[in-house]
N, C-alpha and C positions, 0 to 999 in steps of 0.2 A: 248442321246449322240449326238455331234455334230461332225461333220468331213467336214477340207477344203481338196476340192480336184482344182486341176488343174494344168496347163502343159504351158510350155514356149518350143514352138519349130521355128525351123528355117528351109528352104530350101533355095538352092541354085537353078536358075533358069534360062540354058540358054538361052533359047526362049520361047513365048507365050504358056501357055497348059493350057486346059481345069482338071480339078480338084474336085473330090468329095471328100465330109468327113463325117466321123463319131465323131463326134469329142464334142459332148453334151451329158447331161444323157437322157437314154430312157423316153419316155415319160411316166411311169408308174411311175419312178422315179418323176418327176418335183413337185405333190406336196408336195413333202417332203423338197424343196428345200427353204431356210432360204430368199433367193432373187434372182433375176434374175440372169442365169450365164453370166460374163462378157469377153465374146468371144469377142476377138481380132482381126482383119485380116489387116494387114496390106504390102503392101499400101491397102487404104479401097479401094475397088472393089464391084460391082452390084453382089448379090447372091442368089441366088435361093433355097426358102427350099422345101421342100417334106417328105413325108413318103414312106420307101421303102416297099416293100411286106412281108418285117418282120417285120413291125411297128416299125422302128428303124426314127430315125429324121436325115435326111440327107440333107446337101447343098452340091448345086455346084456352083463354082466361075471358072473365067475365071482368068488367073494369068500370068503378064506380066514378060517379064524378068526382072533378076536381084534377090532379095533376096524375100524372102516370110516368114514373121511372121504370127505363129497363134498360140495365147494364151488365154487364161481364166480362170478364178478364179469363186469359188463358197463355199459357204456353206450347209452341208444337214445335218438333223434333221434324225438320223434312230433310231433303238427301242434298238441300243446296246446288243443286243442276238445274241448267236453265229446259225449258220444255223440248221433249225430242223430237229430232227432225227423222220421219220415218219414207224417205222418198219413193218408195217402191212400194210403199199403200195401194193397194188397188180398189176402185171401185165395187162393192158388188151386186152383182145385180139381180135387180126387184123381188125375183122369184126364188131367192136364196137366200133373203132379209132374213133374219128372226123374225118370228112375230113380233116381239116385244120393242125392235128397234122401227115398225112401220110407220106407228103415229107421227115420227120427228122426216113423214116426207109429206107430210098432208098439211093444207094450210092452218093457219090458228090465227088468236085476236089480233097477233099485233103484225104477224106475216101473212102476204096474201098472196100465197103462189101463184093463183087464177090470174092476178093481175102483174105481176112483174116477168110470169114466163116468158114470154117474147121477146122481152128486154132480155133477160138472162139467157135466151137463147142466140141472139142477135150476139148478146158482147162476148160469149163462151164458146159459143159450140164448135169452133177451133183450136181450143185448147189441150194440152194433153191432156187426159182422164186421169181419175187420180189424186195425186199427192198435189200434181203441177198445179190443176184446174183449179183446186178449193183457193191454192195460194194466190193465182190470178185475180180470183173473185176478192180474197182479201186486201190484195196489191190496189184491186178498182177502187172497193170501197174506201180503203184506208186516205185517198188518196182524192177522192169525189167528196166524201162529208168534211167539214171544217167543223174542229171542234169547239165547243165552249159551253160553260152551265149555263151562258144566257139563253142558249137555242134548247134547254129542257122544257119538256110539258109531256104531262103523263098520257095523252093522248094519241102522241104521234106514233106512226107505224114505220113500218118498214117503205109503204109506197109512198107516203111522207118524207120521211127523211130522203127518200130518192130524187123527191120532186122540189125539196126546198134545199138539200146541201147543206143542212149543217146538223149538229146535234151532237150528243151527249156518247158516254159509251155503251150505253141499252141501243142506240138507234144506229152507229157501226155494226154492235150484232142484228141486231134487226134484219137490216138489210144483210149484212153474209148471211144468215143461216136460212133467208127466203133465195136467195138467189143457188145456196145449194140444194136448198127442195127442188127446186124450178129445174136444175140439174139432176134431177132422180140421186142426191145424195144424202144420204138422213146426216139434217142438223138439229142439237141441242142447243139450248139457252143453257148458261148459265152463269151463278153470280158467287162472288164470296169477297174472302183479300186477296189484295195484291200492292205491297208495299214497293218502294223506293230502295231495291235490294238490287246493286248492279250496274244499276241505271244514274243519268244527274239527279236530284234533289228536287221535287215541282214546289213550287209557292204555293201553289193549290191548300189548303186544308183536304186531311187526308179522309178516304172517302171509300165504299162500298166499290168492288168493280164486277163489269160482268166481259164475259170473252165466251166460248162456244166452240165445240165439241162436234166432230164427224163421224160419221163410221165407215173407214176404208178399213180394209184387207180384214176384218173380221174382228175389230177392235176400236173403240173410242180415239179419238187424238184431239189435241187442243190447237185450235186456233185465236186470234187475236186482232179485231180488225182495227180494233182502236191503236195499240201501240202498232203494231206489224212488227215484232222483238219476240223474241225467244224469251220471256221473263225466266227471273228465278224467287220461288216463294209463294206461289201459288195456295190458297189455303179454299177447299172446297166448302159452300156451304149448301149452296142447292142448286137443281136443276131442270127442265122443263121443258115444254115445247117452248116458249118465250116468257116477257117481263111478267103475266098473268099467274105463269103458277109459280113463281118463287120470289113472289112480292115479299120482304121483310116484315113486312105488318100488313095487316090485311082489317081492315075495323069497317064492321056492319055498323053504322051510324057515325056522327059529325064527333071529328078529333082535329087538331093542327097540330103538327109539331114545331116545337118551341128550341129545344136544346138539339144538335147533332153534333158527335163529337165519335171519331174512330184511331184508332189508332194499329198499325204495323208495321214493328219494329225488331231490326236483329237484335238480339240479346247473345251475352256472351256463356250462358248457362240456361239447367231448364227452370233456375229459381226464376226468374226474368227480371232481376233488380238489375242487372250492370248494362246498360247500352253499350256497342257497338261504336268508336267513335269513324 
C-alpha cells in the first residue's frame, strides 16, 4: 500500500526567531519512503539537522520576519495491516527495564504520575497485567474523554483532561501513557499520520495525530486512546515522553500560525498522482 503524506503550513512572523521542527518522518520510517521527502522552507534559510535524544530528526532554522512557509510532500510504501494485537505481552519488571526504556515510567510536563497514581491504581489494579491492563486503561480513557478541537489548549495535562472530560487526541494520550506509568508500565508519546485508510471518512480537516506506545514482553507496541481501532497507515514522525518533546515547531519568540493544511492519502503508486477512490 502506498500513502502520500504531507502539510502546507504558514506562520506569521513579527521579528527574527530562532526555530525548531519536527516536521519529517522518523528515521526508522525513511526506508519505506517511495523518494526523498520534499521539505519546503521558505524564504530558504541556513538549517541545521540533528538527532534529538529520542532519535527523532530534527532542524533548526533561524527565521526572519515576515511570513514563513514550510511544506513537503512524500510518498511511503507500508505493509497495509492494521496494528498488531500481541495478547501474551507481558509486563516487565522494573529491574529488568533497559536503561534506555526507564525514563517513559517517570513523570513529565504534561503527565503527572505523582498525582493520578491512586486513581490509576483504584481503577486498574484488578486488571490482568499485561496486554489486558494497558487495553483496559485505553477502554477507560477512550471512553471518559469526549472529543473535540473546541476542548484544545496547549496547556492541558493529563490530570486536566482527567478532571474536565474532554479533549483533543494529545490529551487521550495524555492520560493513557500517565496512567500506565502509574502502573509501572513504560509509556511513550507519540505523534505522526494517520489518514482515513479503513475507517468512514471524518468531515474533520485532516490533521496531525498522536497515539502511544508500551513496552511489554521486551518490545514497543502501539496503542490508541483516541480511536480505540486497530488503524492501518500509521506514518511515524516522532516521539517522546509527551506533547513537549515532539512539538512540530517549537519557536523561541512570538509566531501565529496562519495557513494548516495536511494531508494522508492512499495513492495507487509510489509516484503519488492517482487517488485511491
Amino acid at each position: 500500500m502506498f500513502i502520500r503524506i504531507g502539510y502546507d503550513l504558514e506562520f506569521d512572523v513579527p521579528a527574527p526567531i530562532a526555530m525548531m521542527m519536527l516536521l519529517r518522518v522518523h528515521p526508522s520510517v525513511e526506508p519505506s519512503l517511495c523518494g526523498p521527502e520534499a521539505l519546503v522552507i521558505e524564504p530558504d534559510v541556513p538549517a541545521t539537522d540533528f538527532v534529538d535524544e529520542f532519535g527523532n530528526r530534527s532542524r533548526r532554522i533561524l527565521v526572519p520576519a515576515g511570513t514563513l512557509r514550510l511544506s513537503n510532500d512524500a510518498v511511503v510504501q507500508v505493509d497495509g495491516l492494521p496494528d498488531r494485537i500481541v495478547t501474551e505481552a507481558c509486563e516487565v519488571p522494573i529491574h529488568e527495564l533497559p536503561p534506555e526504556v526507564m525514563p517513559f515510567l517517570l513523570a513529565s510536563r504534561y503527565c503527572e504520575v505523582d498525582r493520578l497514581s491512586d486513581i490509576a491504581w483504584n481503577l486498574f489494579q484488578n486488571t490482568p497485567p499485561g496486554w489486558f491492563r494497558v487495553q483496559a486503561i485505553v477502554d477507560w480513557v477512550h471512553n471518559h474523554i469526549e472529543f473535540g478541537y473546541q476542548y484544545a489548549r496547549s496547556t492541558k495535562s493529563a490530570y486536566d483532561a482527567y478532571i474536565e472530560a474532554q479533549g483533543v487526541c494529545r490529551d487521550f494520550t495524555h492520560l493513557a501513557v500517565t496512567f500506565c506509568r502509574c502502573m509501572n508500565i513504560p509509556a511513550r508519546y507519540v505523534t505522526g499520520y494517520l489518514g482515513d485508510i479503513g475507517v468512514p471518512i471524518s468531515p474533520d480537516p485532516m490533521d496531525f495525530s498522536a497515539w502511544f506506545e508500551v513496552y511489554l514482553g521486551g518490545a514497543w507496541h502501539t496503542f490508541d486512546a483516541r480511536h480505540n481501532k486497530r488503524r492501518i497507515g500509521r506514518i511515524l514522525m516522532a516521539k517522546g515522553r509527551d506533547a513537549v518533546d515532539v512539538a512540530l515547531t517549537t519557536s523561541f519568540g512570538p509566531s501565529s500560525l496562519k495557513k494548516f493544511v495536511v494531508w494522508t492519502d492512499e495513492v495507487t503508486d509510489a509516484t503519488g498522482k492517482t487517488k485511491v477512490n
